[in-house]
SEFI-363558 format. One record per residue (C-alpha): residue number from 0; residue in one letter; x, y, z. Coordinates in steps of 0.25 Angstrom, whole numbers, m for minus. Layout:
! residues N
- k r xx yy zz
- NUM A X Y Z;
...
//
This chain:
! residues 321
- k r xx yy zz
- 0 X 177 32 m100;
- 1 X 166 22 m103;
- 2 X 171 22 m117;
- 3 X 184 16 m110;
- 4 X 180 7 m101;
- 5 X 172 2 m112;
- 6 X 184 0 m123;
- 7 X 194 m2 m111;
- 8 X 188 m16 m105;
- 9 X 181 m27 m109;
- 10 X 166 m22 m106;
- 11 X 157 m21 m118;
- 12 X 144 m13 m119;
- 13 X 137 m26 m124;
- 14 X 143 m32 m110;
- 15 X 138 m20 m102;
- 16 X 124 m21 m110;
- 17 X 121 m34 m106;
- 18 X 124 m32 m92;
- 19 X 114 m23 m93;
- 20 X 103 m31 m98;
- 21 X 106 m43 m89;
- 22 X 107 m33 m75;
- 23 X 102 m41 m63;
- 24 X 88 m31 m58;
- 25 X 91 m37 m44;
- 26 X 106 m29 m45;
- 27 X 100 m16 m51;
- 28 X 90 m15 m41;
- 29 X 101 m16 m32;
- 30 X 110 m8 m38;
- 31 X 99 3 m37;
- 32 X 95 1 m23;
- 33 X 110 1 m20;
- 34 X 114 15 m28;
- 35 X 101 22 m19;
- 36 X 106 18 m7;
- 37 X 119 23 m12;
- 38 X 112 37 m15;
- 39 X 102 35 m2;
- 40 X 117 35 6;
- 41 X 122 45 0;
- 42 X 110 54 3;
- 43 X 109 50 16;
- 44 X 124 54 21;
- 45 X 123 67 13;
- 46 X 110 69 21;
- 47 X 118 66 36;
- 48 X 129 77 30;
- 49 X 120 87 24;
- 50 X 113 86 38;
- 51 X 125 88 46;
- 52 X 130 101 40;
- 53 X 117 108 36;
- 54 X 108 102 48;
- 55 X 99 101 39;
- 56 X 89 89 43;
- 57 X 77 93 34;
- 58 X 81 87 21;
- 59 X 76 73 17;
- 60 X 84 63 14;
- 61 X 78 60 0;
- 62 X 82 75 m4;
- 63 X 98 70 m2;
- 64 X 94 57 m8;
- 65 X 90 65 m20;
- 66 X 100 73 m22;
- 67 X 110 63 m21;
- 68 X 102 56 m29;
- 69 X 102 67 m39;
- 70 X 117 72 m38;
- 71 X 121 57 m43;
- 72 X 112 58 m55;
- 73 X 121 72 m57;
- 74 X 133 64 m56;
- 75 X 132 55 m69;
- 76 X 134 69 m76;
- 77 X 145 74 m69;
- 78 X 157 70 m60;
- 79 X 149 62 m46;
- 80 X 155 69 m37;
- 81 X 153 83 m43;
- 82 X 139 81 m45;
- 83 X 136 76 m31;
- 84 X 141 87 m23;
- 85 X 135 98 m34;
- 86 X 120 92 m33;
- 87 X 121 87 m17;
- 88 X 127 100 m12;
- 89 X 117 109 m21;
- 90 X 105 100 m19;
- 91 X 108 106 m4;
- 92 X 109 119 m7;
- 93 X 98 121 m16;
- 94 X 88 114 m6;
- 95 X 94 122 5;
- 96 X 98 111 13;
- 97 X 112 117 15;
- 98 X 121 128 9;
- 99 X 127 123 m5;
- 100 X 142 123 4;
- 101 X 136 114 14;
- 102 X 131 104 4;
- 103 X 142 104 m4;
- 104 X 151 100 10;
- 105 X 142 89 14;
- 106 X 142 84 0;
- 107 X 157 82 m2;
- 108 X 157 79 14;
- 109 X 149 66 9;
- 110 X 156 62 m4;
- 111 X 168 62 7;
- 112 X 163 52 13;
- 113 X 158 45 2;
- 114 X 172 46 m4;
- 115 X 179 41 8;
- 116 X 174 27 8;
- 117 X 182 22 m4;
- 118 X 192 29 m4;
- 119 X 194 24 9;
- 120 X 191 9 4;
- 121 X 200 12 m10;
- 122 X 213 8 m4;
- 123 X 209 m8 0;
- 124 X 200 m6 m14;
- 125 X 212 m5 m22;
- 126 X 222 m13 m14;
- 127 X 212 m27 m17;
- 128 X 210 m21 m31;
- 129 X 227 m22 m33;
- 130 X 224 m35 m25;
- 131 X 235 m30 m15;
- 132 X 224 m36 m4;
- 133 X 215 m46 m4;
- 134 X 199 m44 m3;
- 135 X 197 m47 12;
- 136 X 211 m36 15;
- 137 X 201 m26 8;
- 138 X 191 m28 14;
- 139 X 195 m28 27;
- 140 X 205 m15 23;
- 141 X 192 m6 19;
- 142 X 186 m11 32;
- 143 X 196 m7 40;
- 144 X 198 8 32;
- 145 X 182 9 35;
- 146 X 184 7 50;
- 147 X 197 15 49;
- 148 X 191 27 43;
- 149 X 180 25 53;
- 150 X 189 26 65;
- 151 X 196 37 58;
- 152 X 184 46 56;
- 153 X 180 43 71;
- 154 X 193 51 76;
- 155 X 196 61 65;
- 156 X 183 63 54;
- 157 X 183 78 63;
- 158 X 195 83 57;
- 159 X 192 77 45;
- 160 X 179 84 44;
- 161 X 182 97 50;
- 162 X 193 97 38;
- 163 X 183 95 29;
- 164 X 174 106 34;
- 165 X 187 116 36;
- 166 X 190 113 20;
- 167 X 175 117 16;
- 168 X 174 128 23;
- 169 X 189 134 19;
- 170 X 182 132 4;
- 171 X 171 137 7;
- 172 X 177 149 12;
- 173 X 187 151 0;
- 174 X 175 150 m9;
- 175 X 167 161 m2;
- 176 X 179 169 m1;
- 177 X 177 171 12;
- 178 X 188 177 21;
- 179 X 182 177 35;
- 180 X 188 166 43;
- 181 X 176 156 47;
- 182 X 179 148 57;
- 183 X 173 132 56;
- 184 X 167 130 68;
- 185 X 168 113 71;
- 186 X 155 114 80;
- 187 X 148 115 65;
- 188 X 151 103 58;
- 189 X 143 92 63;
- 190 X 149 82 55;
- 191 X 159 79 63;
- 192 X 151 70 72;
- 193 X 158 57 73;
- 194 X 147 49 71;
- 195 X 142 57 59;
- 196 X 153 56 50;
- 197 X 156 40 55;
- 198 X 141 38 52;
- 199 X 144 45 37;
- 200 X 157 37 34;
- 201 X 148 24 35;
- 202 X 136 29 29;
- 203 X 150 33 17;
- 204 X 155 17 20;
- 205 X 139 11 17;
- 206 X 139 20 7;
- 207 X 148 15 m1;
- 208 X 145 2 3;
- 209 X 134 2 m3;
- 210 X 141 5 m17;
- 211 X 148 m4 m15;
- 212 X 135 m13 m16;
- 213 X 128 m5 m26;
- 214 X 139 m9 m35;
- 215 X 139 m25 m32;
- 216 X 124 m22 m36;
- 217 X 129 m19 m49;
- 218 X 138 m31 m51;
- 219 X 125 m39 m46;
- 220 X 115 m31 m56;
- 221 X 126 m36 m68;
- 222 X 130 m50 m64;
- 223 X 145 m44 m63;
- 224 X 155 m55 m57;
- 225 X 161 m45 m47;
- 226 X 160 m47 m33;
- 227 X 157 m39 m22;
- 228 X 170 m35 m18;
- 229 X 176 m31 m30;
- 230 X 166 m22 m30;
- 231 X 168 m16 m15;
- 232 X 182 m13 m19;
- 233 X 182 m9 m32;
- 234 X 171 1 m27;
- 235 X 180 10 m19;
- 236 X 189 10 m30;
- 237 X 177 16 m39;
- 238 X 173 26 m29;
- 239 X 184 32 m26;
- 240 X 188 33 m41;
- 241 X 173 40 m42;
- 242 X 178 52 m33;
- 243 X 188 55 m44;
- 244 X 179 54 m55;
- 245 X 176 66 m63;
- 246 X 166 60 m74;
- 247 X 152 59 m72;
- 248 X 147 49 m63;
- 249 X 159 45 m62;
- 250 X 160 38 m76;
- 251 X 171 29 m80;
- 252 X 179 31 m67;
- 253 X 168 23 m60;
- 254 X 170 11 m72;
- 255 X 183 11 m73;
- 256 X 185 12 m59;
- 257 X 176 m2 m57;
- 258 X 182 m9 m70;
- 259 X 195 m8 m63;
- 260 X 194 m9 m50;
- 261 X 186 m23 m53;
- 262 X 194 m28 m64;
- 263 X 207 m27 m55;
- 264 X 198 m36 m44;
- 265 X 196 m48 m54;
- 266 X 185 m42 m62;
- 267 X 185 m43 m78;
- 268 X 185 m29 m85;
- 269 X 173 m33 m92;
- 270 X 162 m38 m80;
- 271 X 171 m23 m74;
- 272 X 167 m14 m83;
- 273 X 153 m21 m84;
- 274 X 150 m20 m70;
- 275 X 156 m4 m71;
- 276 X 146 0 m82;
- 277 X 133 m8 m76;
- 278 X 136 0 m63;
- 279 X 136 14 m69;
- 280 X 123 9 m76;
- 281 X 116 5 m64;
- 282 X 123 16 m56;
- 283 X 114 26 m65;
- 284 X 102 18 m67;
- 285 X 101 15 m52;
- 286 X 104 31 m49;
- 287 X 93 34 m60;
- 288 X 80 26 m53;
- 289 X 84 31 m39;
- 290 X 84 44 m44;
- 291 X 70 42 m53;
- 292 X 66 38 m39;
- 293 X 70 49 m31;
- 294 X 63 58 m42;
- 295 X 50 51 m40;
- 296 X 51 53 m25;
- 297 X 54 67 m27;
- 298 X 44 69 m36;
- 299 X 34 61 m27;
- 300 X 39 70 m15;
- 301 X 35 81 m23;
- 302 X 21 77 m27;
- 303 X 19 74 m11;
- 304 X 22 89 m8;
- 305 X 13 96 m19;
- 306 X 2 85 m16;
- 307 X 3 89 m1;
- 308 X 4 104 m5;
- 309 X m9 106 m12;
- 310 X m16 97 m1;
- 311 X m11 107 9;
- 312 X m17 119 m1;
- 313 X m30 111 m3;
- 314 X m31 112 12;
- 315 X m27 126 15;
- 316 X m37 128 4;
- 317 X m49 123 11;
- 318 X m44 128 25;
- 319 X m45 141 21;
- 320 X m58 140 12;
//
C-alpha cells in the first residue's frame, strides 16, 4: 500500500526526506507531548471502566498507562484493534485485576466509545469534504450531533447498555456451553449511572479532540500549508476508516484515508501524501520515547522495592541479633 501511494501521486522519497531533515523541534515535541496525552486518556477511561465492573480500586494508573502504552506498540505488527483488546484484556487477567471475560468487556466497552465519536462526526466530515456545505454548516452540524447524542444518552444509554451486557452475556454462555438459564440481575451493572457514562462520552469527545490536535502538530512539526480545519474533518474520515482496517497499524488505510480526504478539501496530493507519511513517522517515534520512558519508570519502580526489600532484611536482621 505504501508502494501505491508512492507510484500513485505525486510524493517523492527525496520530498519525504527532506521534510524529515528540516522538521521544526518545537512541532515534535508537540507531536510527543500530544500523542502521551492521547495514550494518558486512554488509560485513564479504561481505568474508570475496569474500576466499575471489577470494583477494583487497587491498581495504579501507571499500570493502565503501560499497558496501553504497550498494547499500541503490539499494534504496529498486527491489525490495531486486534492487538489492543488481546493485550489490554490479558494484561487484566494475568495481574488478576479481573477475569480474562471481564477485561475483555471493558475493553471493547471502551473502543465503543472511542468508535462513537467519529462515526458520529463522519456525516458533516464528508458532507464539507463533497463541498455539499460550507465550513461554518459543519461545524456547527458536529456541534449539534455532540449535544444530540448528549441528550440522547441522558434518556436512553440504559437500554442501550443493558443491550450490550445482555449480548456478552448470551456469548458468554454459548461459548461455555452452558445450558442453565442465568438470569442478569440490572442491580450489577454499575455502568449505568447517568453521570458515569456522560462523564465517559466526553472524556470519548476530548479524546478525540486531542487527535485532532496531535495531528495539526504534525503539520506544524513539517511546515505543511494545511490548515486546521482540514484537518478536524478530514480526521473523522480517518478514524472511522481505521475501525475497518485490517493491516497492521492501520497501514495504508490511514495514508490513503489523509491523502484523500485533504486532497478533496483544496490540499495538493503532494503536501497530502507528505503530510501522511511524516505522521505515521512521528506517530511511531513519538509512541517509541514515551514507551523508552515508561520502561525506565518501570525499571526505576522496580529498583525502589528491591532497595526497600533488603533494607527491611538488614533491619529484621539486626532486630533479631
Amino acid at each position: 500500500m505504501i508502494w501505491l501511494i508512492i507510484r500513485l501521486t505525486p510524493v517523492t522519497l527525496e520530498e519525504i526526506a527532506s521534510t524529515v531533515q528540516n522538521l521544526n523541534p518545537i512541532g515534535i515535541s508537540l507531536v510527543v507531548i500530544t500523542t502521551f496525552t492521547h495514550l494518558w486518556l486512554t488509560a485513564y477511561k479504561w481505568k474508570l471502566i475496569t474500576q466499575k465492573l471489577t470494583s477494583n480500586n487497587q491498581t495504579p494508573r501507571k499500570f493502565y498507562l503501560f499497558y496501553v502504552v504497550f498494547a499500541n506498540l503490539i499494534a504496529q505488527f498486527v491489525p490495531q484493534q486486534i492487538g489492543l483488546t488481546f493485550v489490554q484484556s490479558l494484561a487484566l487477567k494475568v495481574h488478576k485485576v479481573s477475569t480474562l471475560s471481564q477485561g475483555f468487556f471493558s475493553v471493547i466497552y471502551d473502543q465503543f466509545l472511542n468508535i462513537l465519536i467519529p462515526v458520529l462526526l463522519l456525516p458533516p466530515s464528508v458532507f464539507l469534504i463533497l463541498g455539499k456545505i460550507s465550513l461554518p454548516i459543519a461545524i456547527f452540524v458536529s456541534l449539534g450531533i455532540l449535544l444530540i447524542t448528549h441528550c440522547i444518552i441522558l434518556q436512553w444509554h440504559k437500554p442501550l447498555v443493558i443491550f450490550l451486557f445482555r449480548a456478552y452475556f448470551k456469548i458468554k454462555k454459548i461459548a461455555s456451553r452452558n445450558k442453565q438459564d442465568t438470569q442478569l440481575n440490572l442491580e450489577d451493572i454499575p455502568i449505568l449511572s447517568t453521570r458515569f457514562t456522560i462523564r465517559l462520552f466526553w472524556l470519548s469527545v476530548f479524546r478525540h479532540g486531542n487527535w485532532i490536535l496531535r495531528s495539526f502538530c504534525v503539520v506544524i512539526a513539517g511546515g505543511f500549508t494545511i490548515n486546521f480545519w482540514s484537518i478536524a474533518f478530514t480526521t473523522n474520515l480517518v478514524q472511522t476508516a481505521m475501525i475497518v482496517s485490517i493491516t497492521p497499524a492501520n497501514l495504508g488505510f490511514m495514508e490513503w484515508s489523509w491523502i484523500g480526504g485533504l486532497e478533496l478539501l483544496g490540499v495538493p496530493a503532494s503536501v497530502a501524501g507528505n503530510f501522511a507519511f511524516i505522521q505515521r513517522i512521528l506517530g511511531i517515534v513519538a509512541l517509541i520515547a514515551i514507551a523508552m520512558g515508561c520502561g525506565l519508570s518501570l525499571a526505576a519502580d522496580r529498583f525502589s522495592l528491591v532497595k526497600k526489600t533488603l533494607k527491611t532484611n538488614e533491619i529484621s536482621k539486626e532486630t533479631w541479633r
